[in-house]
C-alpha positions in Angstrom: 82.7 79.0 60.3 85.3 80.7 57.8 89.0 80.4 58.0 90.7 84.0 58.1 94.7 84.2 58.9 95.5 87.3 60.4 99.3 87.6 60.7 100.4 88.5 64.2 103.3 91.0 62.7 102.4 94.6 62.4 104.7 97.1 60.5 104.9 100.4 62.5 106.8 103.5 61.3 110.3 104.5 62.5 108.2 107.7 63.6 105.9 105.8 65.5 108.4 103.8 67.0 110.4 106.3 68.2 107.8 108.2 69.3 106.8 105.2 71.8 109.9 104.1 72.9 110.2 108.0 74.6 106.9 108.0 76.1 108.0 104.8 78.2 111.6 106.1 78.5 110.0 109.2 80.4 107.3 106.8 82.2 109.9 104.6 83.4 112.1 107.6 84.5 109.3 109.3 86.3 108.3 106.3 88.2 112.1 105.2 89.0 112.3 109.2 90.4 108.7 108.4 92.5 110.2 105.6 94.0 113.6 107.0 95.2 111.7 109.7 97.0 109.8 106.7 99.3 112.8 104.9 100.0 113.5 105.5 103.4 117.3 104.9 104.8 118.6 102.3 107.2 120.4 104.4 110.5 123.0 102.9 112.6 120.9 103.3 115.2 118.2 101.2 113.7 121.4 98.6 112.9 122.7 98.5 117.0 119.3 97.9 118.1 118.1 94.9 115.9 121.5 93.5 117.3 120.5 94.5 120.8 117.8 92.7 120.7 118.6 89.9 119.2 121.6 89.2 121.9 119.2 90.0 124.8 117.7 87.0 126.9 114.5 88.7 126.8 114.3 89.0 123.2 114.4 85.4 123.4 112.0 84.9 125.4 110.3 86.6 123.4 110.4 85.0 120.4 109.7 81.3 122.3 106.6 83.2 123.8 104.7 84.0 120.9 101.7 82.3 121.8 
């Protein structure tokens, strides 16, 4: 068995550097884009009827039914 040290450091270039730090600038902003375009709004509508059913007596009974 030998005993090499291999420092964990690694000198890159300012060019390379930059260079990678833009490729995951534009990765990041093409997936934060891909995931606006599936986010999907919340309606009033959608908002009145969670609290319909909630309030109603058969929504309870419901919910102690769930067997």
């Amino acid at each position: 068995m030998s005993n090499e040290v291999v420092s964990k450091k690694i000198q890159i270039s300012d060019v390379l550097k930059k260079e990678l730090n833009s490729q995951v600038s534009e990765t990041v902003a093409v997936e934060e884009k891909q995931t606006r375009k599936n986010k999907r709004s919340f309606t009033a509508y959608e908002m009145w009827n969670r609290q319909r059913n909630s309030r109603s007596a058969t929504a309870m009974m419901r919910r102690w039914n769930l067997n």
